[in-house]
C-alpha positions as CSV (number, residue, x, y, z in Angstrom):
1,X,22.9,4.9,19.3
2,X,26.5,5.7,17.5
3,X,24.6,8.4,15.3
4,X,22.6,9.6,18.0
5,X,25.9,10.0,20.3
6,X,27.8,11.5,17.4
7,X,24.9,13.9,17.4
8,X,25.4,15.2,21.4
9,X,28.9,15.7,20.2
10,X,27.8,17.9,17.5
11,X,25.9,20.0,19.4
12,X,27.9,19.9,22.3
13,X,30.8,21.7,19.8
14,X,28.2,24.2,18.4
15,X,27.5,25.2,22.1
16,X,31.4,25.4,23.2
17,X,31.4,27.3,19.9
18,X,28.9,29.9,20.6
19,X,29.5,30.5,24.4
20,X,33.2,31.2,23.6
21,X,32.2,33.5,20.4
22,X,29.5,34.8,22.6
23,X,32.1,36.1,25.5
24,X,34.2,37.3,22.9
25,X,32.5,39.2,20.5
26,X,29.9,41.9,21.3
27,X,26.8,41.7,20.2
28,X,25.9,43.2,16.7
29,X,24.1,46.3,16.8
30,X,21.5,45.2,14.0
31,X,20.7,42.4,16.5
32,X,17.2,44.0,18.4
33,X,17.9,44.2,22.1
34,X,14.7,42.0,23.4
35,X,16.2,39.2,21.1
36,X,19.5,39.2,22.7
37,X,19.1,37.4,26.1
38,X,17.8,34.4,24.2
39,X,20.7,34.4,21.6
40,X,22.9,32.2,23.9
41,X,20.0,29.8,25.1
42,X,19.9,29.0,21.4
43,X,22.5,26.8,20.6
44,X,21.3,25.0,24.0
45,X,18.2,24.2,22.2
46,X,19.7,22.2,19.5
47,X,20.3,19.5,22.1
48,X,16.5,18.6,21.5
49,X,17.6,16.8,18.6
50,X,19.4,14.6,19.8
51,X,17.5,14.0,22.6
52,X,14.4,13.1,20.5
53,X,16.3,10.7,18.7
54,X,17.7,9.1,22.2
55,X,14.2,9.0,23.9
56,X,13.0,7.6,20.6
57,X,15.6,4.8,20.3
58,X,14.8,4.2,24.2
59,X,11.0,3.1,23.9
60,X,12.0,0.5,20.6
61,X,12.7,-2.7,22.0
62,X,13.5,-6.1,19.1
63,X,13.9,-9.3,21.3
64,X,15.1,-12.8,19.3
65,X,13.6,-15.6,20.9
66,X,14.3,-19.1,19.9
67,X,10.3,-19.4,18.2
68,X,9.8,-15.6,17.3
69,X,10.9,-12.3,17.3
70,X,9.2,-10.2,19.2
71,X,9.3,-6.0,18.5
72,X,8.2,-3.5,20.6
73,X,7.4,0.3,20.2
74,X,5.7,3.2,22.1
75,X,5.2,5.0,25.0
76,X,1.9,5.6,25.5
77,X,0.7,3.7,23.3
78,X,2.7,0.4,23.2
79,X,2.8,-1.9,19.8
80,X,3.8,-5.1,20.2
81,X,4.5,-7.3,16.7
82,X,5.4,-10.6,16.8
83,X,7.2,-12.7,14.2
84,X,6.8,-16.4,14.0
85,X,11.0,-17.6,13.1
86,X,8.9,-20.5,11.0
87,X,7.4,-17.8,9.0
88,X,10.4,-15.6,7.9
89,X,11.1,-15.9,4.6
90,X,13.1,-13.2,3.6
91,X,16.0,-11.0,5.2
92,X,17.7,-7.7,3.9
93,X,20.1,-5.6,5.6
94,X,20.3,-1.9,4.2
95,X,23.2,0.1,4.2
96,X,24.0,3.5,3.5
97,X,27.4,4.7,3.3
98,X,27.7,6.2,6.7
99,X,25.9,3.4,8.2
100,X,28.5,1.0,6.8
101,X,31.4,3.0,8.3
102,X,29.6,2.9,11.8
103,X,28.5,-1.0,11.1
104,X,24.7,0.0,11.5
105,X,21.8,-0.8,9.0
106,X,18.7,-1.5,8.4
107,X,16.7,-4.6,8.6
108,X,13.9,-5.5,6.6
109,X,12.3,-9.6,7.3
110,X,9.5,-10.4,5.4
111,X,6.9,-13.1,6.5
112,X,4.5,-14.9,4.8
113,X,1.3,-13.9,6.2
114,X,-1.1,-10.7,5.8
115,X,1.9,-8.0,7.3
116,X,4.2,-9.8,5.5
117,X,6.8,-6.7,6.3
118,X,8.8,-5.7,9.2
119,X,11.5,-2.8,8.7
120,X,13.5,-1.9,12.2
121,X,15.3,1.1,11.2
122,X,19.0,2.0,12.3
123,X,20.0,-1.0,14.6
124,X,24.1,-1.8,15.1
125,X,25.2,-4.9,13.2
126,X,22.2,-6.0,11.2
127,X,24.0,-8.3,9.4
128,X,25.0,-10.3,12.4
129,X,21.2,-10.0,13.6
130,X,19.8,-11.2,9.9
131,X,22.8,-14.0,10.5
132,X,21.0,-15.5,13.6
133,X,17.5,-14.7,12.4
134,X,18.3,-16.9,9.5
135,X,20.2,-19.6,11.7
136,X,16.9,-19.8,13.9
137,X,14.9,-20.0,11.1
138,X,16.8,-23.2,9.2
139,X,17.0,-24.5,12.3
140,X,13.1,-24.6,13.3
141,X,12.3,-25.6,10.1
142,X,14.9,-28.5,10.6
143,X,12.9,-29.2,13.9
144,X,9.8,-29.3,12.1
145,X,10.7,-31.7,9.1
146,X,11.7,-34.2,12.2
């Protein structure tokens, strides 16, 4: 969500920017006259980007439980993947530049099984997630040597 807000600000600025350039300077005479009353909605428009990425975000759900991990995504049509904690046996966090500096990442668990490969994309602190992942895991398998 940092990126995504960061994004709103953008485009919030390129707005501010364009109404106040837009009341100040006349219109160019090379711009053609039907074009013109849609000029100023333009700017507006780029707050679709962001917005994709918000609604986006919004219908991806990762819960930890203390057996699995359970990931959801969709709207209309809704994927559901479980992760047995028991199975995991890999964890990588991902980090770009920028992501480091805004402490996001990417997480990548691998599993044994068939789909052995789960990437969530762009999710705050996955180090501290892989961290408790890997906690639940030792711990299960500790359970299950008992």
């Amino acid at each position: 969500m940092k990126f995504i807000y960061a994004g709103y600000a953008v485009v919030l600025l390129i707005v501010a920017a364009a109404v106040a350039a837009a009341f100040r300077v006349p219109w160019p005479p090379w711009i053609p006259s039907p074009l013109q009353p849609w000029i100023p909605w333009l700017p507006a428009l780029l707050l679709l980007w962001p917005l994709k990425f918000h609604i986006l975000n919004r219908l991806t759900r990762m819960t930890i439980l203390d057996d699995r991990l359970q990931y959801d995504t969709g709207f209309f049509t809704k994927i559901t993947r479980t992760i047995l904690i028991s199975r995991v046996q890999d964890l990588t966090v991902r980090q770009r530049l920028g992501q480091r500096i805004f402490g996001v990442g990417d997480l990548s668990i691998e599993t044994a099984g068939e789909t052995s490969r789960l990437t969530i994309p762009g999710i705050d602190r996955p180090q501290k997630i892989a961290d408790h992942v890997n906690k639940l895991s030792q711990t299960d398998q500790q359970r299950q040597l008992k």
